[in-house]
N, C-alpha and C positions, 0 to 999 in steps of 0.2 A: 424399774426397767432401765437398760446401759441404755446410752446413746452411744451408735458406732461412727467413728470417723474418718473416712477413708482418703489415701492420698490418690491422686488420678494418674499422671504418668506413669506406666511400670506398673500400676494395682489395677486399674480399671480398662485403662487406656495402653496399647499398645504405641508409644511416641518414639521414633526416633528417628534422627537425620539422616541417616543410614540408607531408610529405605526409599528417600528422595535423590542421595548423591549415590546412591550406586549406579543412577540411572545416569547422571551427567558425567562422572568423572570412568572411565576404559580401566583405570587399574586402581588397587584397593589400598595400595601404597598412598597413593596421591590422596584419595578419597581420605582416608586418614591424615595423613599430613594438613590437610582443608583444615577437617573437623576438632582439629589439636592446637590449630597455630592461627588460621585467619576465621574462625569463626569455631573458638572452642568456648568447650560449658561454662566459661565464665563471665565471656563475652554474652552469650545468651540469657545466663545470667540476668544480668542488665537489663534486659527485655524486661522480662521475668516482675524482675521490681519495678516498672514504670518506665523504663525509660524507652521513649517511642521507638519502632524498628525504621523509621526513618534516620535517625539521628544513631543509632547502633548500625544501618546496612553502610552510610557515607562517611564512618568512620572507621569501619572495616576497608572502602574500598579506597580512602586517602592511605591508609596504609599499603596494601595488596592491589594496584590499580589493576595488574595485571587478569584478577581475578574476579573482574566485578560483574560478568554476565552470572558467575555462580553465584558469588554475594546475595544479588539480589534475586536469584530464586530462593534463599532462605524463607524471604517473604512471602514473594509471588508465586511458588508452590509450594509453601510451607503445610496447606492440606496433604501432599504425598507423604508428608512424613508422620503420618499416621497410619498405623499398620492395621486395625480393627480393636475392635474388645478384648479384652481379655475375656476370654467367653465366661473359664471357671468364677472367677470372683464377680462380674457379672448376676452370674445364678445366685450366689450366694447373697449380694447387694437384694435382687425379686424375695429371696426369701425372708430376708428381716424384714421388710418391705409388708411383708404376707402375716408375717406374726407380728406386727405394729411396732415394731422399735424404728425409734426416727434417727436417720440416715443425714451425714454428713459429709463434706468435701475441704477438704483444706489442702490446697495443690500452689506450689510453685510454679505460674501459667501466667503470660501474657493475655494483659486484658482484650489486645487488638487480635491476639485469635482465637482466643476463647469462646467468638459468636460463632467460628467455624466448627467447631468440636460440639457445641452444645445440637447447631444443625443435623452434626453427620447421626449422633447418637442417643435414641429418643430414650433410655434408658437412664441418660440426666437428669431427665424429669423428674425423678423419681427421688429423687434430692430432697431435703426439708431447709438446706442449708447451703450455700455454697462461700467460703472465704477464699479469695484468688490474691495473691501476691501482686499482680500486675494493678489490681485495683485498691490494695493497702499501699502500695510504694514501697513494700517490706518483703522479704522472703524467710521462709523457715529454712535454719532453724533457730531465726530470734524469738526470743520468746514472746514479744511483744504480739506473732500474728497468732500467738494457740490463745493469746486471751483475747482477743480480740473476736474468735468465734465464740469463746465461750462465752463472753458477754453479752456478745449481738443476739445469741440464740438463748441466754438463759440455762445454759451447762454448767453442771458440776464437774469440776477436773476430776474428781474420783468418783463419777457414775458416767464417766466416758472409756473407752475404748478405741486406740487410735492404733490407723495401720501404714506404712510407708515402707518403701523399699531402699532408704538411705536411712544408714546406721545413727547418722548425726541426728535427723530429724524425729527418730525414734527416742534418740537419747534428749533430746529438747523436750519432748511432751513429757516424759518419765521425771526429768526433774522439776516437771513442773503439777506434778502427784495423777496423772494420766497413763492407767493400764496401757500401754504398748506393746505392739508386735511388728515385728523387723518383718517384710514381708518378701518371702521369698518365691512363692507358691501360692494356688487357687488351694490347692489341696491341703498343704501348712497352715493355711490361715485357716480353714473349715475343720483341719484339728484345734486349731487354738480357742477357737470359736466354740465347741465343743465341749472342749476342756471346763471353759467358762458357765458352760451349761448356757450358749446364747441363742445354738444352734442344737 
């Protein structure tokens, strides 16, 4: 039987900053120009692989002092920036679930709010597995965190099934002999899934 391994932001989780600064920044220009320049994906990044958001929000705001009441809502309402489930892949997560194929996570996510997300969403639970970058000090797509689940958990790279919605991190598990799917859809992956005869 596969083992599936899902990535969380964009597959499971609907995350983005979006829907926390549209609320603080009046125009969408600005809002963008934030999320590009004084706190973009590679800044967060940094998070991502361990480095605390204390020492990520005061090195954001040594630079951009101008901007530090927003800085520091990255943190301090970084819950807003969760939009809900992705309901379809969701369903589809209960139904492997149903038919006993064990369920995995392997997500680019800080460890410091990762107790927030596991709270809001009881459908984590449902997890056999979870490998967080924030807790390896590593991000995909090294290859070092797709072995690292697989050995924590006793997987076969070719009796898994991994799904992510960045092209690189798909292409990280595929060279590393792990079925992949680029994920673009609840309804895409539940053909691909299909295909596989998993679903």
């Amino acid at each position: 039987m596969k083992d599936i391994i899902f990535d969380l932001g964009g597959v499971l989780i609907d995350w983005n900053p979006r829907h926390l600064y549209k609320k603080i920044f009046a125009s969408a220009e600005e809002m963008e120009w934030f999320l590009t320049t004084v706190c973009p994906p590679d800044w967060n990044a940094k998070q991502d692989a361990g480095r605390p958001f204390a020492e990520g929000i005061a090195e954001a705001k040594a630079k951009y002092p101008k901007y530090a009441p927003q800085i520091d809502a990255y943190f301090l309402r970084w819950e807003e920036m969760l939009g809900g489930p992705i309901k379809g892949t969701v369903q589809i997560l209960r139904e492997l679930k149903g038919k006993n194929y064990r369920v995995f996570a392997l997500s680019n996510w800080s460890a410091e709010t990762f107790p927030i997300a596991r709270k809001k969403f009881d459908f984590l639970s449902l997890l056999d597995g979870v490998v967080l970058s924030g807790e390896e000090k590593m991000n995909k797509p090294e290859p070092e965190i797709y072995r690292r689940l697989l050995s924590r958990y006793q997987l076969r790279a070719d009796n898994c099934v991994f799904t992510d919605d960045n092209k690189d991190n798909v292409s990280a598990a595929k060279d590393l002999g792990i079925d992949s799917i680029l994920f673009t859809s609840p309804e895409q992956l539940r053909l691909e899934l299909i295909k596989r005869a998993i679903l």
